[in-house]
C-alpha positions in Angstrom: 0.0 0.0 0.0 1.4 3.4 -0.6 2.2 5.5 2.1 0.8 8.8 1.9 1.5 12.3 4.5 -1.2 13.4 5.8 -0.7 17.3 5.7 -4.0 18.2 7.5 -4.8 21.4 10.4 -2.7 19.8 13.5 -2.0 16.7 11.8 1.7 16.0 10.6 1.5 12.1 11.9 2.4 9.6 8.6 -0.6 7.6 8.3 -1.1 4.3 5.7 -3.6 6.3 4.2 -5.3 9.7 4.1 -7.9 10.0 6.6 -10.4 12.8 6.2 -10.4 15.8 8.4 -12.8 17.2 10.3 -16.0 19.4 9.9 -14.3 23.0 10.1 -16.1 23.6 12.9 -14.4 20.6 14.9 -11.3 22.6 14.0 -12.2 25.4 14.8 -12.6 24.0 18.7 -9.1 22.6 18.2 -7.6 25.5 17.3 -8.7 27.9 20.4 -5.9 29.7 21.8 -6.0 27.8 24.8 -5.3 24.4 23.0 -2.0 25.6 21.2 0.7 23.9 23.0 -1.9 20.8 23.7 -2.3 17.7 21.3 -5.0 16.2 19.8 -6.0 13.2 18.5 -9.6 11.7 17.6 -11.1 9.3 15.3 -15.2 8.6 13.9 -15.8 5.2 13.0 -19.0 4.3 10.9 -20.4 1.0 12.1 -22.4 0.2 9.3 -20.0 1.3 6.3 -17.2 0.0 8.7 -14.8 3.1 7.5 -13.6 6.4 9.0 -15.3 9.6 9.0 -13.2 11.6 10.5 -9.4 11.1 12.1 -6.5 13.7 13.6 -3.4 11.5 14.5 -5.9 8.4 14.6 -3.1 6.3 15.2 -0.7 8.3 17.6 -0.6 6.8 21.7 -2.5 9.3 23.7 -3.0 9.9 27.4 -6.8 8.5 28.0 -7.4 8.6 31.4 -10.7 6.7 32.7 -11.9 6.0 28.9 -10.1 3.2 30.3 -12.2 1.6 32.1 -14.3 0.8 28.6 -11.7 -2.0 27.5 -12.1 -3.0 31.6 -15.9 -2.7 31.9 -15.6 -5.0 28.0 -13.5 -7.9 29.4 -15.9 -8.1 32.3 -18.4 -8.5 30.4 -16.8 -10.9 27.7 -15.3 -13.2 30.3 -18.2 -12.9 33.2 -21.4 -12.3 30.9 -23.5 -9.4 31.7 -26.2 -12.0 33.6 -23.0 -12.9 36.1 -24.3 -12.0 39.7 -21.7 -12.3 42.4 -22.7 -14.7 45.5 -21.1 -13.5 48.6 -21.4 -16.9 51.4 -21.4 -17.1 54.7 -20.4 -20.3 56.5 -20.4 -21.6 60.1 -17.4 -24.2 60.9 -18.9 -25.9 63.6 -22.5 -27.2 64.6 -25.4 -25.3 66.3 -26.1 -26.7 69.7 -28.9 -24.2 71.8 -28.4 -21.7 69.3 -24.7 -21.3 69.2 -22.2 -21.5 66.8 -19.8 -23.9 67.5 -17.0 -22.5 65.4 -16.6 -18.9 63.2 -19.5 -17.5 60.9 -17.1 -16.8 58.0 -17.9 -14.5 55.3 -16.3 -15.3 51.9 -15.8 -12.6 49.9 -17.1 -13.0 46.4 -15.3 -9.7 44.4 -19.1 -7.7 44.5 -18.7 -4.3 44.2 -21.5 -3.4 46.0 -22.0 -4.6 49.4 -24.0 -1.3 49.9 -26.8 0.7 50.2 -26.7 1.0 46.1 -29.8 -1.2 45.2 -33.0 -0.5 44.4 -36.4 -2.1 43.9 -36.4 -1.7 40.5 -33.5 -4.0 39.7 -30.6 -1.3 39.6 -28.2 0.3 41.5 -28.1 4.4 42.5 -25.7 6.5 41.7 -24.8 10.3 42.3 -23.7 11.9 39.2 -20.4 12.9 41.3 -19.7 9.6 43.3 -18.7 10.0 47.4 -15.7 8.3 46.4 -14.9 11.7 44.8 -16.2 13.9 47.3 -20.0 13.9 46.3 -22.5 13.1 48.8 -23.7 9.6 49.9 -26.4 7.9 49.0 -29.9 8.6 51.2 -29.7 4.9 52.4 -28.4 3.3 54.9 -24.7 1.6 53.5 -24.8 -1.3 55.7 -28.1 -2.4 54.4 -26.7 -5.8 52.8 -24.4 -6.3 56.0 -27.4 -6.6 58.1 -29.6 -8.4 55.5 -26.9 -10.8 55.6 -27.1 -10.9 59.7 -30.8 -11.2 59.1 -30.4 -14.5 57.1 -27.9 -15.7 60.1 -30.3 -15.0 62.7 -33.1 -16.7 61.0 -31.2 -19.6 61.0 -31.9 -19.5 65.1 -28.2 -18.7 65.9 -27.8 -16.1 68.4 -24.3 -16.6 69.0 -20.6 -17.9 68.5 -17.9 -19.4 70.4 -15.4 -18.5 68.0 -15.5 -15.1 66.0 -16.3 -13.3 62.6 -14.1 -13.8 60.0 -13.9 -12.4 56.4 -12.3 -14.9 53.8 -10.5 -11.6 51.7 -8.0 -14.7 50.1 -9.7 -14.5 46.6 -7.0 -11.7 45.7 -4.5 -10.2 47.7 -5.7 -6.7 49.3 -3.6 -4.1 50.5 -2.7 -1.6 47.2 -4.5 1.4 46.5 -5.7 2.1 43.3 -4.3 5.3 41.5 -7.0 7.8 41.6 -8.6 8.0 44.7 -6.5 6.1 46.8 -8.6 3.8 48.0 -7.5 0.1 49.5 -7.8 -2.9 46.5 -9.6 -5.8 48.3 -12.5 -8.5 47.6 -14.3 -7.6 50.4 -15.6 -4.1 49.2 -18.2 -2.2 51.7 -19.8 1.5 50.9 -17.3 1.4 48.4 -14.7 0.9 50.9 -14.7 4.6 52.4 -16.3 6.2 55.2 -18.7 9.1 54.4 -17.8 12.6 56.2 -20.1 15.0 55.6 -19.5 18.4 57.2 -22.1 20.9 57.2 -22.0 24.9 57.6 -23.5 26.7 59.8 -26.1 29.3 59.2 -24.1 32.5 60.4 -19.7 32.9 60.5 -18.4 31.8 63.5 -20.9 28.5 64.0 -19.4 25.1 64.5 -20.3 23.4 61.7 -21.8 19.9 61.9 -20.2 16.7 61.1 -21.8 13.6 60.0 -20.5 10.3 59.4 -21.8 7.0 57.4 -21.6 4.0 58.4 -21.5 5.1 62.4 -19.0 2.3 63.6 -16.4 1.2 66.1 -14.0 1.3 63.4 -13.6 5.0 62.7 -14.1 8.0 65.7 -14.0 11.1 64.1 -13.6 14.4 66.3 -13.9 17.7 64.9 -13.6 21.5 65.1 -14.6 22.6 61.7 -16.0 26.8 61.6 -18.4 28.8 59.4 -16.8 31.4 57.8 -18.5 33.5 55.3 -18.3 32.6 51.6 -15.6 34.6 50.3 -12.6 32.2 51.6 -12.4 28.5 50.3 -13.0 25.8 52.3 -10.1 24.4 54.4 -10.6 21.3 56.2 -7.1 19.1 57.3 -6.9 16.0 58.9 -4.7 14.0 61.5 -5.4 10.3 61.7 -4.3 8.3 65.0 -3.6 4.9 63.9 -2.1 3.1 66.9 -5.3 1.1 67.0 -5.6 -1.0 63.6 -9.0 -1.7 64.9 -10.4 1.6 66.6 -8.8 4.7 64.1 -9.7 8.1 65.2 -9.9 11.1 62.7 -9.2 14.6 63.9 -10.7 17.4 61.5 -10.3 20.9 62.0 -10.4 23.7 59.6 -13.0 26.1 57.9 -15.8 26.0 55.6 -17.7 28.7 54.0 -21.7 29.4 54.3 -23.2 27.5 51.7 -20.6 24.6 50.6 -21.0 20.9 51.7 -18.2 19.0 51.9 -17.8 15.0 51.7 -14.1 14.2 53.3 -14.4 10.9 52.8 -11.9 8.4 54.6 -10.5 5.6 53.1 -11.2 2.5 55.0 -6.8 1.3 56.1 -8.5 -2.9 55.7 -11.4 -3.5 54.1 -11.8 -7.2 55.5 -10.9 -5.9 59.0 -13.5 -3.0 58.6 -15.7 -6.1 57.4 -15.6 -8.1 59.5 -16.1 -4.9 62.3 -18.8 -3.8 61.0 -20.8 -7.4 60.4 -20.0 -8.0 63.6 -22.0 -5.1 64.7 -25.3 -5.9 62.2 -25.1 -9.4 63.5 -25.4 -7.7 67.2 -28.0 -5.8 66.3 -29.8 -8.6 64.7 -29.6 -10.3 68.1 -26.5 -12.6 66.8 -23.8 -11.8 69.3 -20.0 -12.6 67.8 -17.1 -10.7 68.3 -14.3 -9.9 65.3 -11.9 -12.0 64.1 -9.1 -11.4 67.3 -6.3 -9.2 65.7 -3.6 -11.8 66.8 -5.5 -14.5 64.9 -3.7 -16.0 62.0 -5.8 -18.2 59.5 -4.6 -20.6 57.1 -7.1 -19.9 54.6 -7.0 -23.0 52.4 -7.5 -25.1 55.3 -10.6 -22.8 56.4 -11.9 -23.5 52.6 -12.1 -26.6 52.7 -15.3 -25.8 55.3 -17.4 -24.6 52.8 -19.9 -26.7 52.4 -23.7 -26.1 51.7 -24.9 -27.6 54.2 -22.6 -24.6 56.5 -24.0 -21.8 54.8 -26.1 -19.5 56.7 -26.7 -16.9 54.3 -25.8 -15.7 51.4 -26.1 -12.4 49.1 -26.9 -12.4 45.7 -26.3 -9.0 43.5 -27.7 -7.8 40.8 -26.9 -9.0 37.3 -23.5 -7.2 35.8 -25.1 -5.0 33.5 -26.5 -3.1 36.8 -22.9 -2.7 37.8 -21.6 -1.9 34.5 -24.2 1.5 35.2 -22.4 2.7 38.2 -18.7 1.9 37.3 -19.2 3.7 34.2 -21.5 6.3 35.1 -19.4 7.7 37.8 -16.1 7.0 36.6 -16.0 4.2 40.0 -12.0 3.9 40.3 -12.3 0.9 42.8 -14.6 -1.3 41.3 -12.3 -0.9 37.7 -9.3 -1.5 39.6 -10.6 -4.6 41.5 -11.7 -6.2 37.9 -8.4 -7.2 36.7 -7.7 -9.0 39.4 -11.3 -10.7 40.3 -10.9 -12.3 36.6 -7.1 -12.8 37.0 -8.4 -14.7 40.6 -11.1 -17.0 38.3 -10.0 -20.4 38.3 -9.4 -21.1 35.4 -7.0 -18.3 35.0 -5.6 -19.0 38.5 -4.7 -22.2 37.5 -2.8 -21.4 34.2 -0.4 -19.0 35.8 -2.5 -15.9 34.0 -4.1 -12.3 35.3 -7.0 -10.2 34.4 -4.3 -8.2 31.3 -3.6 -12.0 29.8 -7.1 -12.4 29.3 -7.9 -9.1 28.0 -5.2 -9.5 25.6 -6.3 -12.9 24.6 -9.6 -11.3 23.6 -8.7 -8.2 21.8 -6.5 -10.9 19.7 -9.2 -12.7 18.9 -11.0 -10.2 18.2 -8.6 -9.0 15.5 -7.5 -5.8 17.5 -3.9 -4.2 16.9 -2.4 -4.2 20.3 0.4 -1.8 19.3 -2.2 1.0 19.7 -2.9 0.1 23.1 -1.0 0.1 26.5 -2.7 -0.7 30.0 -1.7 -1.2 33.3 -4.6 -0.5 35.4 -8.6 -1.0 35.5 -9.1 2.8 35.8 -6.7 4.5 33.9 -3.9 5.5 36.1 -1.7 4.1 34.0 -2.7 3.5 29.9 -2.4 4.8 27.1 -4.8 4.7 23.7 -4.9 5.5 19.7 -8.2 6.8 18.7 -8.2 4.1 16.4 -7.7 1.4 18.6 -10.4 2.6 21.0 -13.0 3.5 18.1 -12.2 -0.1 16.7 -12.5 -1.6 20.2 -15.7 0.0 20.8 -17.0 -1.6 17.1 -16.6 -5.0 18.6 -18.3 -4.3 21.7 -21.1 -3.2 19.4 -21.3 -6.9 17.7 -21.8 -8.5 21.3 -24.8 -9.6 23.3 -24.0 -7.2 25.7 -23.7 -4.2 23.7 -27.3 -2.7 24.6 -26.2 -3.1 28.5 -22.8 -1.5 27.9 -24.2 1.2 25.9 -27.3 2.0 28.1 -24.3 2.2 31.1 -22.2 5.2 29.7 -22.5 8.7 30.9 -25.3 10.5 28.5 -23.6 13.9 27.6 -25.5 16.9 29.7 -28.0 14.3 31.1 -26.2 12.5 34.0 -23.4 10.6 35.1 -19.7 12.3 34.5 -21.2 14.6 31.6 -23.8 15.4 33.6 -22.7 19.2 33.5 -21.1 18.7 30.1 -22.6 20.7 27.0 -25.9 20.8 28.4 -27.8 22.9 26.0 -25.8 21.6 23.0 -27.6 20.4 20.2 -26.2 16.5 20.7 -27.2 16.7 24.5 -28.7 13.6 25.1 -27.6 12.2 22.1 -24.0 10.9 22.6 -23.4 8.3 25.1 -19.8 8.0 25.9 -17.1 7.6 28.5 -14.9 10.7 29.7 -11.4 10.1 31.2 -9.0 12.8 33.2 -5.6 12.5 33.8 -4.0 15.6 35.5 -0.7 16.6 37.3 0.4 19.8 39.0 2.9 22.0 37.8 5.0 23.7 40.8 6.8 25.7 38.1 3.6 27.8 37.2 1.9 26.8 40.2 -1.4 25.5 38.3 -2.4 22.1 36.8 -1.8 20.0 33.9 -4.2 17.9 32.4 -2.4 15.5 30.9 -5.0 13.5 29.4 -8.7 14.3 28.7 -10.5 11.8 26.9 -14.4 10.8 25.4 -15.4 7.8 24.0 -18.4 5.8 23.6 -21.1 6.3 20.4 -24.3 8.0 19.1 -26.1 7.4 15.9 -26.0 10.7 14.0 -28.7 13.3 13.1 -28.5 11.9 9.5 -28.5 8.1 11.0 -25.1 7.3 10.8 -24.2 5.0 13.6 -20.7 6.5 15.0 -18.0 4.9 17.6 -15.9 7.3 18.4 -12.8 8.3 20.6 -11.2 12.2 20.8 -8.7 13.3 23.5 -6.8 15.8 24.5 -2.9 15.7 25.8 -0.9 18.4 28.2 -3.2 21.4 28.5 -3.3 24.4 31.0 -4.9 27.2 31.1 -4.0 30.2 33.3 -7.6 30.9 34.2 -9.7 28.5 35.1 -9.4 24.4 35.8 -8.2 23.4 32.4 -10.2 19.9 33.2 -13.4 21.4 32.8 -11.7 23.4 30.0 -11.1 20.4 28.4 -14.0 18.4 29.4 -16.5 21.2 27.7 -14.6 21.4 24.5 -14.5 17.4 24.2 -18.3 17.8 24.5 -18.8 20.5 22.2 -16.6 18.0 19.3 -18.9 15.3 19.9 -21.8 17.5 20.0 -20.8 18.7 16.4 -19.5 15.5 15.1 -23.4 14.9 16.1 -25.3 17.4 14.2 -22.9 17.6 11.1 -21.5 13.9 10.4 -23.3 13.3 7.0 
């Protein structure tokens, strides 16, 4: 095939063959003042005529931040199917004799992401548009509510107590790291999205104490505060000091200000999600009249041997989620770092992959080969996004496959809908594609000491919509190494992502 140079508006990448440019308008976005030491790169894939509409460096590596967690959300489904529900056990080891437990209730943790106060009657989970992992409010519900349905089940059994203790079986992948965005603990055993809600509340007047709420209320976490109204001029300042002598009792000190007006969420990221599991279960199961005391911090457990207990005729309850195509709504919605981090290595920990000596990336890769994918546009070495990097092509491509699959309805209904909800909630709003293009944003930023403001070094969209003329479009666009000296150059770059797809909407022909 004969090469060809592409000599297009910021486009000097060689290319196999000449792609066409964008609408003018799309270049005109591109070519803002603000943009001119960023790059760009973005591709429109028709999925009917299976060609490109549209491509700017279609091929070069760029930054993609939590468009990510597509390709993660993908292999879930392609390995687990979107009907997988996870099935989170609980096991006695011993008989019942009067009522007691001769032995440890043992909860096995399954991998679900939400062992929460997420589900609904109507067969979904909730979600805030800005999730409490990232400083948005909690949920209106209480986030123990599975914990103590699960202590219901043990009760109903006619146990009302143990001679042993509570333990959480956290051994289907090791726990411990923290995933790159948020920072919150990696574990199996995932509960309120392993973080403790803080919600601090103004005052009505300057100088009032403001009030502090926290959810889940446990043993686990004391929080002790000192947080004043001030009047809404100055920014909100809330620091923290964290006494961890006590792996099993922390306390949190907060003090600071916060102006009239602004509620803050200072979430706390929970140090051991099976120790703070196996705390808090502990106090449902109290409270549904089951009394059992934690797992004794000295305690050491060989867990294969404590497997090899699990037998049916042990369980005393057991919780049952909702089908993956509910949870595909809220990890994609919200952007969930933890639950995209956790995939890779809840598939990696299937059996069959356990066995083979392979992880969650070995059977991503196996798929996109299948699938015909070039891998040399793609690099990943996270569920979320801390750590990838994507071609517009490869993504658009990508996203053409998922759209062959059983599960594409599920995985399309789950991404954000641009100005409607979800992370493009605020996004283009009164744009003519609003509504119209469903697609996954990403955001990568750094800060720059040198000019004392921050860098985004990746902004991405991705995901599809189906054209005012009918075209059916997958596409990817980002954004590399922008600032702006006014202004967060995330939402900078977040609106004009929009505004491109909004266009590529209304004028793709």
């Amino acid at each position: 095939m004969r090469r060809t140079l592409i000599l297009a508006t910021l486009c000097t990448a060689t290319s196999l063959a000449a792609q066409p440019a964008p609408d003018a308008r799309i270049r005109a976005v591109m070519e803002r003042p603000e943009f001119r030491h960023a790059s760009w790169g973005m591709e429109f894939f028709d999925l009917d005529a299976r060609k490109v509409v549209a491509s700017v460096n279609g091929e070069r590596l760029f930054v993609p931040g939590s468009t990510t967690k597509l390709l993660t959300m993908g292999t879930a489904f392609e390995t687990l199917g979107a009907d997988h529900r996870f099935r989170t056990r609980m096991y006695r080891t011993g008989p019942i004799r009067a009522g007691i437990v001769q032995g440890d209730l043992v909860l096995v943790a399954s991998g679900d992401p939400n062992l929460s106060g997420r589900r609904r009657d109507d067969g979904t989970y909730a979600f805030i548009d800005r999730d409490h992992s990232y400083g948005g409010p909690p949920l209106a519900t209480d986030p123990l509510s599975t914990l103590r349905d699960i202590a219901r089940q043990v009760a109903a059994k006619g146990i009302t107590g143990v001679t042993g203790q509570v333990i959480v079986d956290a051994s289907l992948f090791e726990e411990g790291d923290r995933e790159l965005g948020t920072r919150v603990v990696m574990s199996p055993m995932v509960v309120n999205d392993n973080v403790i809600d803080i919600v601090v509340t103004p005052g009505a007047r300057a100088g009032d104490a403001a009030t502090v709420e926290v959810s889940p209320t446990t043993g686990y976490l004391t929080v002790q505060a000192m947080i004043t109204t001030v009047d809404s001029g100055p920014s909100a300042s809330v620091r923290s000091n964290e006494d961890s002598s006590n792996a099993d009792h922390r306390v949190l000190l907060l003090n600071g200000r916060v102006p009239r007006g602004t509620v803050l969420n200072v979430r706390w990221s929970v140090a051991s999600p099976s120790r703070f599991g196996e705390i808090t279960l502990s106090e449902a199961l109290a409270t549904a009249g089951v009394h059992a005391m934690p797992r004794l911090g000295q305690r050491s457990v060989d867990w294969g041997a404590l497997g090899k207990s699990y037998a049916d005729s042990l369980l005393v309850a057991e919780h049952v989620s909702l089908p993956l195509g509910a949870e595909a709504a809220v990890l994609l919605k919200t952007s969930q770092n933890l639950h995209a981090s956790n995939f890779p290595l809840l598939l990696g920990a299937l059996p069959a992959a356990r066995d083979a000596g392979r992880n969650g990336f070995d059977l991503a890769r196996d798929w996109l080969q299948r699938e015909g994918l070039d891998l040399d546009g793609a690099v990943q070495g996270d569920g979320a996004g801390g750590n990838a990097f994507f071609s517009p092509r490869f993504m658009t491509r990508y996203l053409a496959v998922v759209d062959s699959k059983p599960y594409a309805a599920a995985f399309r209904a789950a991404l954000p809908v641009l100005g409607r909800d979800g992370t493009l909630a605020t996004i283009q709003v009164d744009a003519a594609g609003a509504g119209k293009v469903f697609a996954k944003t990403g955001t990568y930023s750094i800060y720059d000491p040198l000019n004392r403001r921050n860098l985004v070094t990746g902004k991405g969209l991705a995901g599809y919509f189906t054209s005012r003329s009918g075209k059916r479009i997958a596409f990817a666009i980002y954004v590399n190494n922008l600032s702006v000296k006014e202004g967060d150059p995330a939402i900078v770059a977040g609106q004009a992502l929009g505004e491109i797809a909004s266009l590529a909407w209304e004028f793709i022909r």
